[in-house]
VOROGU-615908 format. One record per residue (C-alpha): x, y, z; residue number from 1; residue in three letters. Coordinates in steps of 0.25 Angstrom, whole numbers. Example, Ala and Ser with C-alpha at 12.3 -4.5 7.8 and 13.67 -1.06 7.14 Angstrom:
2
c1;c2;c3;resi;resn
49;-18;31;1;ALA .
55;-4;29;2;SER .
END
This chain:
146
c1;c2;c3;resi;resn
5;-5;-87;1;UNK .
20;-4;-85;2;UNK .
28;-11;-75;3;UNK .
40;-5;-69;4;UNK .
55;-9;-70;5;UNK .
68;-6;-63;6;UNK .
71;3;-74;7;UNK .
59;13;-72;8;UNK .
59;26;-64;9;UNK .
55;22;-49;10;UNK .
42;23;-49;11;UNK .
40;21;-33;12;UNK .
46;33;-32;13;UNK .
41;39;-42;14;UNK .
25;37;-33;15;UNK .
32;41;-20;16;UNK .
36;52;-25;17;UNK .
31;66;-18;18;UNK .
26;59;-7;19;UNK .
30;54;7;20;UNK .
30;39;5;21;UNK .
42;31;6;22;UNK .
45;17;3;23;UNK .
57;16;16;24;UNK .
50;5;23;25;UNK .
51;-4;11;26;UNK .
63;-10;4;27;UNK .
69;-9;-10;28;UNK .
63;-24;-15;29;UNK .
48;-19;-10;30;UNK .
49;-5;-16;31;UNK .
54;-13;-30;32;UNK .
44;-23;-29;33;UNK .
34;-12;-29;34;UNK .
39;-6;-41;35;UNK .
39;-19;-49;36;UNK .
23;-19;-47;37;UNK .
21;-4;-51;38;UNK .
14;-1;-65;39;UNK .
12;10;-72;40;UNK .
0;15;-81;41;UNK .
0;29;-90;42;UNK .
-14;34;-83;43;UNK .
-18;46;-91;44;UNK .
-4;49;-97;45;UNK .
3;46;-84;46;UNK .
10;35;-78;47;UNK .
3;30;-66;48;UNK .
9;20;-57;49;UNK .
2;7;-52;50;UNK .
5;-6;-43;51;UNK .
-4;-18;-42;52;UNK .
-7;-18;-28;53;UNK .
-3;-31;-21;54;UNK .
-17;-33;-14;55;UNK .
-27;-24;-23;56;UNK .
-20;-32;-36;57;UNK .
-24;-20;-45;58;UNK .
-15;-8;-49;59;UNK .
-13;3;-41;60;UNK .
-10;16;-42;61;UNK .
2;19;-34;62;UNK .
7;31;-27;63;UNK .
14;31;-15;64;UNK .
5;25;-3;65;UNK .
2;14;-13;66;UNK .
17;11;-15;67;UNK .
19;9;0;68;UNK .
5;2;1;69;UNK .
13;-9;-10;70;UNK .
22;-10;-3;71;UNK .
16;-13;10;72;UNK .
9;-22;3;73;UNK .
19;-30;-3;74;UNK .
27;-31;11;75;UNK .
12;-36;19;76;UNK .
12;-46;7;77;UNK .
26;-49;4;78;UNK .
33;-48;16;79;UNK .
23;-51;27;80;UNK .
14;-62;20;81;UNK .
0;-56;21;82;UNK .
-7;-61;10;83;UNK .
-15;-50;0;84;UNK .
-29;-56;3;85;UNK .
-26;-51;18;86;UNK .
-23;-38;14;87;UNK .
-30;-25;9;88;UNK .
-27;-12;4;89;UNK .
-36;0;6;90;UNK .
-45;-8;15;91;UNK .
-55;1;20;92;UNK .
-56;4;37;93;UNK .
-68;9;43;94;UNK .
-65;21;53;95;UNK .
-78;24;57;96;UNK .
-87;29;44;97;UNK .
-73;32;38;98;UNK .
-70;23;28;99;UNK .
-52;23;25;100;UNK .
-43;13;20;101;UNK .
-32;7;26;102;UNK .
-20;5;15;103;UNK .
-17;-10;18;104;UNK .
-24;-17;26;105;UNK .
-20;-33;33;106;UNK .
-31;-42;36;107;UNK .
-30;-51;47;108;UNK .
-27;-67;44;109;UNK .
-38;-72;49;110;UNK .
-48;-63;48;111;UNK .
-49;-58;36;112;UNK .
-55;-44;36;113;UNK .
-50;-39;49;114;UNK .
-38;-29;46;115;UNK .
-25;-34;51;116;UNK .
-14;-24;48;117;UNK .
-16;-9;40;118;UNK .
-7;-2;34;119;UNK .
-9;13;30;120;UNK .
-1;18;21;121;UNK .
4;33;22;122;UNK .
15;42;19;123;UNK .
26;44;28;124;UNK .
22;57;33;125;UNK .
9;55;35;126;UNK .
4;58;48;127;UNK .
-11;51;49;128;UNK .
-5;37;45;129;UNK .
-4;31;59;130;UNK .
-18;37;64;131;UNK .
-24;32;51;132;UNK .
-19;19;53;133;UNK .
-22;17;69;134;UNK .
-36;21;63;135;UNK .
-38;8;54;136;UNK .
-32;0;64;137;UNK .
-42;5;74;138;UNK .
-52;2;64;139;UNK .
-49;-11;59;140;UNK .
-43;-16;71;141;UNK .
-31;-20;63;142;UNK .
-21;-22;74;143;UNK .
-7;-19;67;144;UNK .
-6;-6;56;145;UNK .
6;0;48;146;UNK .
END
């Protein structure tokens, strides 16, 4: 596995490429300390890109929502003081027998298995974000989203 320098070809860039994703919301230090935890592996005769995921701590293959899911996650951790056993990712709400999973899910302080905060992660453009998110909020009765 390979670490990336400052010398390397922007790899960020690189995975957002051809898609709708951007990175505006967060700063230059976030977006560099993202890059200094990107990997890479030849996977089949192509280089593949991997982060260790902050909460999962196992690599990750990373394309464009799991960029922003990072950095989300660094910002919840880093900035805001939530600390990782609180949070999930890909945690699983129950919308009636529909089984879907919100992106990054908060836990409340003092009780520890109901939702606090979820985050869904979505491309810019895309239209069925703030439905999707009102509906895990509804069914976890999670009282703030983003």
């Amino acid at each position: 596995m390979r670490k990336f320098s400052h010398d390397s070809p922007d790899v960020i860039r690189d995975i957002l490429r051809n898609s709708n994703y951007s990175l505006m919301l967060f700063s230059d230090a976030e977006i560099d300390a993202l890059r200094q935890r990107i990997t890479s592996k030849v996977v089949k005769g192509q280089t593949r890109y991997y982060v260790n995921c902050l909460v999962r701590n196992r690599d990750i293959a990373i394309k464009p929502e799991e960029a922003v899911r990072q950095l989300y996650l660094a910002r919840l951790m880093d900035d805001y003081g939530y600390e990782c056993c609180r949070v999930a990712v890909e945690h699983i709400v129950c919308i009636g027998r529909a089984k879907k999973r919100a992106d990054i899910v908060i836990f409340d302080e003092k009780r520890a298995t109901a939702p606090y905060i979820v985050v869904e992660v979505k491309a810019p453009k895309l239209k069925d974000g703030r439905e999707q998110l009102e509906s895990y909020l509804t069914a976890t009765g999670a009282p703030m989203g983003i």
